[in-house]
N, C-alpha and C positions, 0 to 999 in steps of 0.2 A: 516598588518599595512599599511595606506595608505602612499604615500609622501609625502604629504601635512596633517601636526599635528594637531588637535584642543589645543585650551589653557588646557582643561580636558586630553588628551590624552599625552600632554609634561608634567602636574605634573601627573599624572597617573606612567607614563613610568620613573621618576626619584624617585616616590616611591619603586616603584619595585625596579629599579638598587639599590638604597640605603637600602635594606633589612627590607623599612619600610612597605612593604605591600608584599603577597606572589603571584607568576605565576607561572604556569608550564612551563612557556619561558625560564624562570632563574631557573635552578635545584642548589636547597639548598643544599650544602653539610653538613655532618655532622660538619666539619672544621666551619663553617661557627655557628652554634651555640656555639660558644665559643667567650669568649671576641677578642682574639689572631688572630683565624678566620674572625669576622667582622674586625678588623683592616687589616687585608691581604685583604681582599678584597677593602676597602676604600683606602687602599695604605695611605693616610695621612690624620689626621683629626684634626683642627683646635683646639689647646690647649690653650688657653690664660687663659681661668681655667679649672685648671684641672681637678675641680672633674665634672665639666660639660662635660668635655669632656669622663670622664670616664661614665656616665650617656648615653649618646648618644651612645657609644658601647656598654654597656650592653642591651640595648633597642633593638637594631640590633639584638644580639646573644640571648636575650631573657629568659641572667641569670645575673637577676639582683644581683649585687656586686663582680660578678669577676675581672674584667675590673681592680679595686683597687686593688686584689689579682694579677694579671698579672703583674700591674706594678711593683708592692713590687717586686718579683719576676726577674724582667727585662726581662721578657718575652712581656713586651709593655714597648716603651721607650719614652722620651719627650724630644724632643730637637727644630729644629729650621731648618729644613728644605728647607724649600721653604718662598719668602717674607719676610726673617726676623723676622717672628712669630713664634710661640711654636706649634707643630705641636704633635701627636701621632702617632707610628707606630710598627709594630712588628718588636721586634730589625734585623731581620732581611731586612729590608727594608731603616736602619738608611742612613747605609752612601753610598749604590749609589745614595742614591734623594738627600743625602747633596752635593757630588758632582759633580753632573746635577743641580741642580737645584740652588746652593750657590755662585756661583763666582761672578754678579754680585752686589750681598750683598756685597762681601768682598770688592768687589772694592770701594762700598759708603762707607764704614765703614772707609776703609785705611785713604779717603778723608779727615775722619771729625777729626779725630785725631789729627792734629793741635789746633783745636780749643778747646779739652781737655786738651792740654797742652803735650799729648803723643809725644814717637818719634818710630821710628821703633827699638830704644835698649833698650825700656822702655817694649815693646809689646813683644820683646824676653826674658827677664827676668820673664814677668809674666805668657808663657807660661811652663816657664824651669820648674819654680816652683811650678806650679799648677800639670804639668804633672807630676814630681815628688812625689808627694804627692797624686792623684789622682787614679794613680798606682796602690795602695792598696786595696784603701778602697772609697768608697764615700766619698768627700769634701764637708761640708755647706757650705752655702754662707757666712755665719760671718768671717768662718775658712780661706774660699777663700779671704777675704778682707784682712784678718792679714797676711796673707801668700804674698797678694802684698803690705804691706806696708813691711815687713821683707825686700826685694829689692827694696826699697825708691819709691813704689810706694802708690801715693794717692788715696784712691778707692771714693773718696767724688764726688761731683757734676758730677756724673753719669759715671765717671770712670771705676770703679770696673766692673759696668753692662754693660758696652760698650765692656768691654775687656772678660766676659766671654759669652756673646753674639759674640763674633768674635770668638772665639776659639771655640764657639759651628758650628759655619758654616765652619768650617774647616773639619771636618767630622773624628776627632779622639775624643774628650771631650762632652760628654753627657749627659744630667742631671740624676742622680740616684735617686734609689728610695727616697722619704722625707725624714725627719729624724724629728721628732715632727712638720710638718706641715712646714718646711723650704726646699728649694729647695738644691738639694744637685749635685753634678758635678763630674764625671766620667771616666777614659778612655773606649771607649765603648770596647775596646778588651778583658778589663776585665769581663764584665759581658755580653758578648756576645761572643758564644765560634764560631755561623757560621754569617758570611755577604755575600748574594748576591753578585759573582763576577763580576758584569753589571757596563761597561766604555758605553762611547761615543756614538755611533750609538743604541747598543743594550740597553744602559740604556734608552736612550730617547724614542723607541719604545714601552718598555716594559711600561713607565708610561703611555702614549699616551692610550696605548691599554688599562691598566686598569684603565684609569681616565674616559672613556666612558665607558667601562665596568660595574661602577661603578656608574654612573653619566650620563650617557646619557637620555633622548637628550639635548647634549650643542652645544654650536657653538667654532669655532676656538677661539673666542675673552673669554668665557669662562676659555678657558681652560688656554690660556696665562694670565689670572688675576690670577688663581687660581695655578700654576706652579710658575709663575713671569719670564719666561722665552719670547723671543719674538717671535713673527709670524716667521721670518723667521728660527729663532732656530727650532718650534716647526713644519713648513711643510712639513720636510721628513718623520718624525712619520707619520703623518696625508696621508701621498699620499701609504707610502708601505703599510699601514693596510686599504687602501682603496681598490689599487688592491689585495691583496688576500681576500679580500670579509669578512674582522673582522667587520668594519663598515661601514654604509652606508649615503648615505647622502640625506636628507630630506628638506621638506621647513616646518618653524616655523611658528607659528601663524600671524607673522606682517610680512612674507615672507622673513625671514631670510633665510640663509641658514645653517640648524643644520647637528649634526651625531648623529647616532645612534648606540649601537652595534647589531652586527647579530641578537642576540638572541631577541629583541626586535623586530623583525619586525614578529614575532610568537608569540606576546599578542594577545590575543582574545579583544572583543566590551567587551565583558563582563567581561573580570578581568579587564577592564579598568575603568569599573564601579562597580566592587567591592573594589579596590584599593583606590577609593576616598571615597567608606562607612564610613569605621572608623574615628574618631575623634582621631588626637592625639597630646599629648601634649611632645613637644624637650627641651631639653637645652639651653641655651645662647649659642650662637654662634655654633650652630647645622649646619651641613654640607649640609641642605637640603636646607639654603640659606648662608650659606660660600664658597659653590661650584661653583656658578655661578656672576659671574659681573654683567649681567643685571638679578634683579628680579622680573621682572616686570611680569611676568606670574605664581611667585608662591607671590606677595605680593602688595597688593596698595600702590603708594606712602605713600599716607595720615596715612603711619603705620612708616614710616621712623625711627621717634624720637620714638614710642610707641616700636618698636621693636629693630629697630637699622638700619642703624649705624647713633648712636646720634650722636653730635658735637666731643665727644669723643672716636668716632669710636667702642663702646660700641652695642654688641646686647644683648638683653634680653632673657628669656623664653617665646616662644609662645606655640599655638596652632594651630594645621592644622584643618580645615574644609574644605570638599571636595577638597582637594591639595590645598588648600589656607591658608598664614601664617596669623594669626591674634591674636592682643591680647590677653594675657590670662583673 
């Protein structure tokens, strides 16, 4: 692989990492065709619906409908990660990226609680209560609303959704499996019997390493859209897996400066051009452009509103032609 990327050769190189196209650079493991596998591998995939997102992992692992069985299961879990959004991951994966990746959420969140009328004795009663309850058994969301009004709390003008969105980025309350198509809420200890013991330095490396892993070639700016963490948060990752030679660092098409991982710079011309053959068609909010901030090398402007992100920060279903998103 040279240093210098063609535009074919950066969506080439982020099919592969995203298990949408095969290399002998990247050795598939067996792990890896399972719903449970492709999520270990993505480390986190954009959930904002779900069964889309379940759609996009089975696509990856290449068995279509487990990914819904995984979840049922709580072997893939949906919570809230990184940015504030609903993210998917193998439960074990839940809560070192909540608590890497969450504390600035918590802090705008605290902010806006005046303005819901919340106070910080209002926010501890509906944890007491939810955790208690949660304990057992999976909470819906209906049950969660009754449960804070029992503590004279109001779940109406986005209340209820505020406070269980905080308490999902606190990295003990998880969403559980549905329960007739409604979103149901968890302590994740219950239904997750190991978590990854990764703090501080070692958690931020390990995502570092598999978000390029995963995703490369991205650039720095990438990776802090797609984390929500910042530059200077995220440049110790980035410099220790530089010197042991995990990734390397390359120039982008418009003379960016990208990374790459190791195993990328062992693609051949030729699976670079086998990787763009197939035509395929992703999910809404598919990670092949949820991953990156600028997409300007896997999508024309002029597809913005056709694919997203519309006015309502909404993406749609495309299709890739020769690593290009385009409508379906």
């Amino acid at each position: 692989m040279s240093v210098s990327l063609s535009t074919d050769q950066v969506r080439a190189l982020r099919l592969i990492a995203q298990l949408l196209a095969p290399s002998s650079a990247l050795t598939r493991t067996d792990v890896m065709d399972t719903a449970v596998g492709a999520a270990k591998h993505m480390l986190a995939s954009q959930a904002q619906q779900r069964d889309s997102a379940l759609i996009a992992l089975d696509i990856r692992s290449h068995h279509p409908g487990t990914a819904a069985t995984a979840l049922e299961n709580s072997l893939l879990i949906r919570s809230w990660t990184q940015r504030g959004t609903h993210q998917i991951l193998a439960a074990e994966d839940v809560r070192w990226m909540t608590l890497l990746c969450s504390p600035r959420i918590l802090a705008a969140s605290a902010k806006r609680r005046s303005q819901l009328g919340l106070d910080d004795a209002a926010v501890h009663r509906a944890r007491e209560v939810l955790t208690e309850h949660a304990a057992g058994a999976p909470v819906p969301r209906s049950r969660a609303y009754e449960l804070f009004r029992s503590v004279d709390i109001d779940p109406g003008e986005y209340r209820g959704q505020h406070l269980l969105r905080h308490f999902g980025g606190e990295g003990e309350i998880v969403q559980g499996p549905p329960v007739d198509g409604e979103d149901t809420f968890v302590l994740l200890d219950s239904i997750c019997t190991l978590s990854l013991g990764l703090r501080g330095e070692e958690a931020l490396i390990e995502m570092v390493r598999r978000y390029f892993y995963s995703r490369g070639a991205a650039t720095l700016k990438d990776l802090q859209w797609w984390s929500g963490l910042n530059l200077s948060e995220l440049k110790p990752g980035i410099s220790f897996l530089a010197d042991g030679g995990e990734i390397l660092q390359v120039t982008g098409p418009n003379d960016e400066d990208m990374w790459i991982p190791a195993w990328a710079d062992s693609v051949t011309d030729a699976e670079v051009k086998a990787a763009l053959e197939p035509e395929l068609t992703l999910p809404a909010f598919d990670e092949y452009l949820l991953s990156y901030t600028d997409r300007s090398h896997l999508m024309d402007s002029e597809h913005l509103f056709s694919i997203g992100p519309g006015k309502n920060g909404v993406f749609k279903p495309f299709k890739v032609v020769q690593g290009e998103a385009l409508p379906v």
